[in-house]
C-alpha positions in Angstrom: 138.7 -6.4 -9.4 135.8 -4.1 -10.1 132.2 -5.4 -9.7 131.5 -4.9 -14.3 134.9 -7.3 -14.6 133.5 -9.8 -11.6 130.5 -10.1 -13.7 132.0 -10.8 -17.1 134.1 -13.3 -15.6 131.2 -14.7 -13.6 129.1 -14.8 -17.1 131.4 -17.5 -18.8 131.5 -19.6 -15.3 130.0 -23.1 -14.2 129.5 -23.1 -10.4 127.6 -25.5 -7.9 126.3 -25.1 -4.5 125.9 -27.9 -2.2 124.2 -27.4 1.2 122.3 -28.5 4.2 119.2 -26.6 4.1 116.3 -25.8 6.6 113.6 -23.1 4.8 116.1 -20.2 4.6 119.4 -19.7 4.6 122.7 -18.2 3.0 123.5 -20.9 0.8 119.9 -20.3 -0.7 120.5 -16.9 -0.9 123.8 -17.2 -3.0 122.0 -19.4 -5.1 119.8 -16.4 -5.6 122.4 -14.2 -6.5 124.4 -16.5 -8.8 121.7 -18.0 -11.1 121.5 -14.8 -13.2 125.3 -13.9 -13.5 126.9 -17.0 -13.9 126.6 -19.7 -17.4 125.2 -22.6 -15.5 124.6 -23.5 -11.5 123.5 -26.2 -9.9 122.5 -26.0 -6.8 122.4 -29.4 -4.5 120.3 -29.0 -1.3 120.0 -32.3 1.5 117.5 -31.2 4.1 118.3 -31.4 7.9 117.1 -34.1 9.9 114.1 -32.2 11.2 112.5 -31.5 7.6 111.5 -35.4 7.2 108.9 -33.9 4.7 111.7 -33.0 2.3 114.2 -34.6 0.0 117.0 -34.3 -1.0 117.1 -32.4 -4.8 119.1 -30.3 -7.4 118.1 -27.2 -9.5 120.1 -26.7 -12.6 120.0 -23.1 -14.0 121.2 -22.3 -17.3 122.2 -18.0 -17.7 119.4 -17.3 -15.2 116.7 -20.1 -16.6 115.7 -23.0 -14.5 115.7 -25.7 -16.8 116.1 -29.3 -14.6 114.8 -29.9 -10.9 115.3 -33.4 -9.5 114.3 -35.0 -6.2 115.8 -38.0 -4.7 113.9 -41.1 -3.7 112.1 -41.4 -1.1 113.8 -43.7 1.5 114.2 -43.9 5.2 117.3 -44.8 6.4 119.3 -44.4 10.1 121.2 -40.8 10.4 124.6 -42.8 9.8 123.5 -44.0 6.5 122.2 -40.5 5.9 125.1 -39.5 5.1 126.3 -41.9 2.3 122.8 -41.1 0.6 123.4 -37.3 0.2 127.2 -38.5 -0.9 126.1 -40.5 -4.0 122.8 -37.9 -4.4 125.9 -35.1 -4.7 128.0 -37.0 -7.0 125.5 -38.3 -9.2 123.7 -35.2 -9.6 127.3 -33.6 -10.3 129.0 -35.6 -12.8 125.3 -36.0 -14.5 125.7 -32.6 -15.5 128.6 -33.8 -17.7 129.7 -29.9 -17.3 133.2 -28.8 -15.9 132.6 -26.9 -12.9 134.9 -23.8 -12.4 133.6 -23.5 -8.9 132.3 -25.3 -6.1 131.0 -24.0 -2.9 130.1 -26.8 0.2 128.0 -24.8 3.0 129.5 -27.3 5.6 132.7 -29.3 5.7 131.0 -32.7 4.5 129.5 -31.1 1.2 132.9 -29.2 0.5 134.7 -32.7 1.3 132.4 -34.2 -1.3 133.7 -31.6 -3.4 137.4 -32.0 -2.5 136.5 -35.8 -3.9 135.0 -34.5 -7.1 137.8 -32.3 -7.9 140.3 -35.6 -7.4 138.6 -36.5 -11.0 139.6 -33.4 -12.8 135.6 -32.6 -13.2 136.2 -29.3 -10.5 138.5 -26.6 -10.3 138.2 -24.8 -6.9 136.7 -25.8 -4.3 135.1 -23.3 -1.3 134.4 -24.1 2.1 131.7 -22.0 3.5 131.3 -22.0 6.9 128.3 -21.0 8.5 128.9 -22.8 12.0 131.8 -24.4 14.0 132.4 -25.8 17.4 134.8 -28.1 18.6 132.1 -30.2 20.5 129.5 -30.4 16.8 128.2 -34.3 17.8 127.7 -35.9 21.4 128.7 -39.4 19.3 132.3 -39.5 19.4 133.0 -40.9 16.3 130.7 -38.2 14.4 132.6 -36.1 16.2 135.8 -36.9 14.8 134.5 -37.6 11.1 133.4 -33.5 12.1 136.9 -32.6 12.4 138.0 -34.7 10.1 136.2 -33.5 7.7 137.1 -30.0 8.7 140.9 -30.3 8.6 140.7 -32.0 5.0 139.3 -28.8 3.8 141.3 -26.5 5.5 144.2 -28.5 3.8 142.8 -28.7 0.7 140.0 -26.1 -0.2 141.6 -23.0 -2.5 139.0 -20.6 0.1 137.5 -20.6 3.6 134.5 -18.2 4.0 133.8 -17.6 7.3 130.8 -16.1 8.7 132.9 -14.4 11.6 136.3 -14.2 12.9 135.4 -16.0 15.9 135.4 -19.3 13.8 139.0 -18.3 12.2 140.2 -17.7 15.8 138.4 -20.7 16.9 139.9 -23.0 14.2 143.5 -21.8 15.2 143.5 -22.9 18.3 141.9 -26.1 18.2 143.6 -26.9 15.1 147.6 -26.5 16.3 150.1 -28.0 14.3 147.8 -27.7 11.0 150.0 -28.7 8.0 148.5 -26.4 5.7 145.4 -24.1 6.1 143.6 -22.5 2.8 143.2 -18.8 3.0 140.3 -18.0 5.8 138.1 -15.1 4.8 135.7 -13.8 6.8 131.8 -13.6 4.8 129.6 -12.3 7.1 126.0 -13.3 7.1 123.8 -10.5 4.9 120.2 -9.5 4.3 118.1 -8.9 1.5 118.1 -5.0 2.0 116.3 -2.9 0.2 113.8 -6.0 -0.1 112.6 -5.5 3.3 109.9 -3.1 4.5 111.1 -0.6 7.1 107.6 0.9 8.2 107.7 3.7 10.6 106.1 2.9 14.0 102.9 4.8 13.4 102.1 2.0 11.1 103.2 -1.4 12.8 101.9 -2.9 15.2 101.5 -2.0 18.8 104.3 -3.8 21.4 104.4 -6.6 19.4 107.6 -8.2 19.8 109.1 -11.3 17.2 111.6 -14.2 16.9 112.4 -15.9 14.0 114.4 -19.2 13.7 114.8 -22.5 14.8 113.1 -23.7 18.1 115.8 -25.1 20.2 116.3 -24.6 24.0 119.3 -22.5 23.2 117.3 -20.2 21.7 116.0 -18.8 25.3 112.6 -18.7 24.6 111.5 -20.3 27.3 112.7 -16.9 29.1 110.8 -14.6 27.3 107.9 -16.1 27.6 108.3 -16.7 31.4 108.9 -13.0 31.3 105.7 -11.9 29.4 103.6 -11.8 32.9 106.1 -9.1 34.0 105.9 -7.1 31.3 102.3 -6.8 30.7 101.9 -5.2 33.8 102.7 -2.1 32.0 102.1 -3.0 29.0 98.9 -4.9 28.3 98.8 -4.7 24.4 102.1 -6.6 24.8 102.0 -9.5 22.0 105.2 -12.1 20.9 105.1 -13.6 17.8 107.3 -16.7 17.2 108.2 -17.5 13.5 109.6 -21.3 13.1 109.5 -24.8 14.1 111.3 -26.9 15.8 112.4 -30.5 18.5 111.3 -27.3 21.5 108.3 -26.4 20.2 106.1 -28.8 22.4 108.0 -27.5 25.4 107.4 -23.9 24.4 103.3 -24.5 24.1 103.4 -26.3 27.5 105.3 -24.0 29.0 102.6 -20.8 27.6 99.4 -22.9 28.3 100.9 -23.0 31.9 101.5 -19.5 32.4 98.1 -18.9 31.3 99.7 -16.3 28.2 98.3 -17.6 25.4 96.0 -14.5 23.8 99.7 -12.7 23.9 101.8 -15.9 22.0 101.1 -17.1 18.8 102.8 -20.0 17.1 103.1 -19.0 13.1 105.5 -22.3 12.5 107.4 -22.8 9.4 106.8 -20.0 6.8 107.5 -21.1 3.3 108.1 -17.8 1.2 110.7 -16.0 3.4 109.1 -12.9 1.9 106.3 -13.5 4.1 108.2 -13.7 6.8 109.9 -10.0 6.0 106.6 -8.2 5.6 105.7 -9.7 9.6 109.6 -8.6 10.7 108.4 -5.1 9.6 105.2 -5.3 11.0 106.8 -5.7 14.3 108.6 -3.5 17.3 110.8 -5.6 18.8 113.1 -8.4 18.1 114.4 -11.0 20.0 117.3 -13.0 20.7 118.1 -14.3 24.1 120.6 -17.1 23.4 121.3 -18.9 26.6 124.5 -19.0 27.5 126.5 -22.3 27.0 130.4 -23.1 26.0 129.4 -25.4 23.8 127.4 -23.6 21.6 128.4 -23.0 17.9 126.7 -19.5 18.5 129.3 -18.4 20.1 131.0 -18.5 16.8 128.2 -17.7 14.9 126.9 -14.9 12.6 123.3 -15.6 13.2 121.2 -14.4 10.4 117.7 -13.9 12.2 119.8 -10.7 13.7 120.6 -8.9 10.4 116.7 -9.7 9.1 115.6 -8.1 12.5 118.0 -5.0 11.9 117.0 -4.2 8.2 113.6 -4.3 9.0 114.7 -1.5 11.8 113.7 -3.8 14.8 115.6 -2.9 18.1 116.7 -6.2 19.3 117.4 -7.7 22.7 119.8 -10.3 23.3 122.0 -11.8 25.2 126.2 -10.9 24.4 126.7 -15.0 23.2 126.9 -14.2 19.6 130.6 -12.0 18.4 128.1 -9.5 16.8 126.2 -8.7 19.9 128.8 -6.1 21.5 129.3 -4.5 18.3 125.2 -3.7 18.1 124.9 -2.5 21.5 127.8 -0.2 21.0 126.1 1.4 17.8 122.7 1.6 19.8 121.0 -0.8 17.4 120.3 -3.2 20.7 120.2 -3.9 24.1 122.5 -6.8 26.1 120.1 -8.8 29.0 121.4 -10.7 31.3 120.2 -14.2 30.7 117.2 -13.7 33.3 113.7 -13.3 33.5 113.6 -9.3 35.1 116.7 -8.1 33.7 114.7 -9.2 30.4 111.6 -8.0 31.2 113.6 -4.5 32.4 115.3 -3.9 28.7 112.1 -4.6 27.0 110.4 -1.9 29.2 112.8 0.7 28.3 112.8 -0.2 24.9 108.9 -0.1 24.5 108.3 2.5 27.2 110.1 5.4 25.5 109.5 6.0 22.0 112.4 8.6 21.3 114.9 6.2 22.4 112.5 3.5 20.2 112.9 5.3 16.8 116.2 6.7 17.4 117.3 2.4 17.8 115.1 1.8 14.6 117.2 4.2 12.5 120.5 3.3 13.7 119.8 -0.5 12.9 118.5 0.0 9.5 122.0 2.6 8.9 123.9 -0.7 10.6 122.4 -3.1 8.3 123.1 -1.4 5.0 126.6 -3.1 4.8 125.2 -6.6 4.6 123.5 -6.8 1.9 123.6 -9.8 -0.2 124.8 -8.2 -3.4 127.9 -6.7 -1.3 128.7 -9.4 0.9 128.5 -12.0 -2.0 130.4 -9.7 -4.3 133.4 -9.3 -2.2 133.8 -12.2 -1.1 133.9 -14.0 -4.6 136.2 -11.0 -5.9 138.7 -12.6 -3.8 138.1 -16.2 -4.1 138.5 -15.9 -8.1 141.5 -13.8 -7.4 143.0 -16.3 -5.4 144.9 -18.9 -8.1 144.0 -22.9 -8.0 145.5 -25.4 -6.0 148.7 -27.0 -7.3 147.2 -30.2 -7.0 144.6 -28.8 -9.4 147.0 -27.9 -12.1 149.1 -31.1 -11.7 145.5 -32.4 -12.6 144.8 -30.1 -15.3 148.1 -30.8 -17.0 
């Protein structure tokens, strides 16, 4: 299917997304590429328990045209009940529309589930589960744990499509899933930038030794060992400067932990940047990028297709990291980034040969802006809804139909 007949068929389709959402992410970014190809979309977002400062809400585009926002009402409930709030928020904002949706994309299992359920009344035609995250151990409660899985296995039984961010997950699934009745066809969607949006300055104009994170602050993250590394590193290099871009249940820890080492003129704290374009323009600002996940078998990253490290490589930023994500071997071996050990001098020693020679520092810079050019957006959405509208409807959609 060429990309002109993807968007004629696009142009006479009704779609809706339905997501968990943070500040950025990929289900927001599909909602940016859909809303001017397709005849209507709503998009459905329920924040994540951290954002307590949003609700849940709906945007309704008509042929590129925002013409309805709602928000929910304000309410405070436990995190179990959570969950049957942003079920009747979905499928009251859904069958409000009064439109038949041609397709539906959930950015977890629970909001393609909920779609699974609104397909059962005839009002959906296919159903996409896009999966940004998966690890068998998601919840420490045991019984969220199951309805995880549960969840999970209902799609894979009953979703027409499974995007994938990585293989990892599709491998991951397989084994933990054994015995699976039926699984949907698994493609794999990589996680995608924005790339000719985003600034790639030439070192001359960015900032000295400044080196960035972006994302969520977790303990995962490995933060806590850069920073512990920062006394190391400015021995040689004293304009040395991190900059960490997010929020998050570690951040407390993380300004205890810099007001202790006594390296606070070299961190700042941006927090939660609203206009993700914002957050770009500082990515290419920078020299370095970061991303020292700490190594743990539980993890989903070790699954994952985090985005902060495509953001980091369109804006040309050599990153460090550790080899948890499935992308990180891949990056090393096109000399885009360097593996550390998870530890403080083996950390501090890859960021001195990064920032110390400045051939090997610009030759990085090109080869991860080269690297990056395959993700963008308009190709990674594009080919991965070429073969989801290729791929015909579920039986039990036609029975339905009939």
């Amino acid at each position: 299917m060429e990309k002109t007949a993807l968007q004629d068929k696009l142009s006479s389709m009704n779609v809706v997304i339905a997501s968990h959402v943070f500040a950025s992410g990929p289900s927001l970014d599909l909602e940016e590429y859909l809303k001017d190809k397709v005849r209507y979309l709503l998009y459905i977002g329920h924040p994540f328990a951290e954002r307590t400062d949003v609700r849940s809400f709906c945007r309704e585009y008509r042929k590129g045209t925002l013409v309805r926002k709602h928000e929910a009402y304000p309410v405070r409930l436990s995190s179990f009940f959570v969950y049957f709030k942003e079920a009747f928020y979905t499928m009251f904002w859904l069958l409000f529309t009064r439109e038949k949706i041609d397709l539906y994309i959930g950015s977890d299992n629970y909001m393609a589930y909920l779609g699974l359920l609104a397909k059962k009344t005839g009002r959906v035609r296919k159903v996409v589960l896009y999966t940004i995250d998966f690890v068998p151990k998601r919840f420490k409660n045991p019984a969220l744990n199951w309805l995880y899985h549960f969840f999970d296995r209902e799609c894979l039984n009953k979703c027409d499509m499974v995007w994938n961010v990585s293989s990892a997950i599709t491998q991951a699934r397989e084994e933990y899933y054994r015995g699976l009745r039926r699984c949907a066809k698994q493609i794999v969607v990589p996680l995608g930038i924005w790339h000719d949006r985003i600034s790639k300055l030439p070192f001359t104009k960015r900032s000295e030794n400044k080196i960035i994170f972006l994302g969520h602050l977790l303990e995962k993250q490995g933060l806590s060992l850069v920073i512990e590394a920062l006394p190391l590193i400015a021995r040689k290099l004293p304009s040395l400067k991190l900059v960490i871009i997010g929020t998050g249940p570690f951040e407390r820890h993380l300004k205890l932990l810099v007001a202790k080492l006594r390296v606070g003129r070299r961190v700042e704290f941006r927090g939660y940047v609203e206009n993700h374009r914002d957050v770009e323009e500082e990515l290419s600002d920078s020299t370095i990028a970061v991303a020292m996940y700490k190594p743990d078998p539980e993890s989903f990253t070790y699954f994952a297709d985090p985005a902060k490290i495509k953001n980091y490589l369109s804006a040309g930023l050599p990153v460090i990291l550790t080899d948890v994500p499935p992308i990180a071997e891949e990056i090393a071996q096109k000399r885009c980034a360097l593996i550390a050990k998870y530890d403080v001098y083996d950390f501090a020693d890859k960021v001195d040969a990064l920032l110390t020679d400045r051939r090997m520092l610009s030759e990085y810079s090109k080869n991860a802006i080269k690297f990056a050019e395959q993700f963008d957006w308009d190709k990674v959405f594009t080919e991965a809804l070429e073969k989801t509208l290729q791929q015909p409807a579920s039986s039990l959609l036609l029975k339905q139909k009939n």
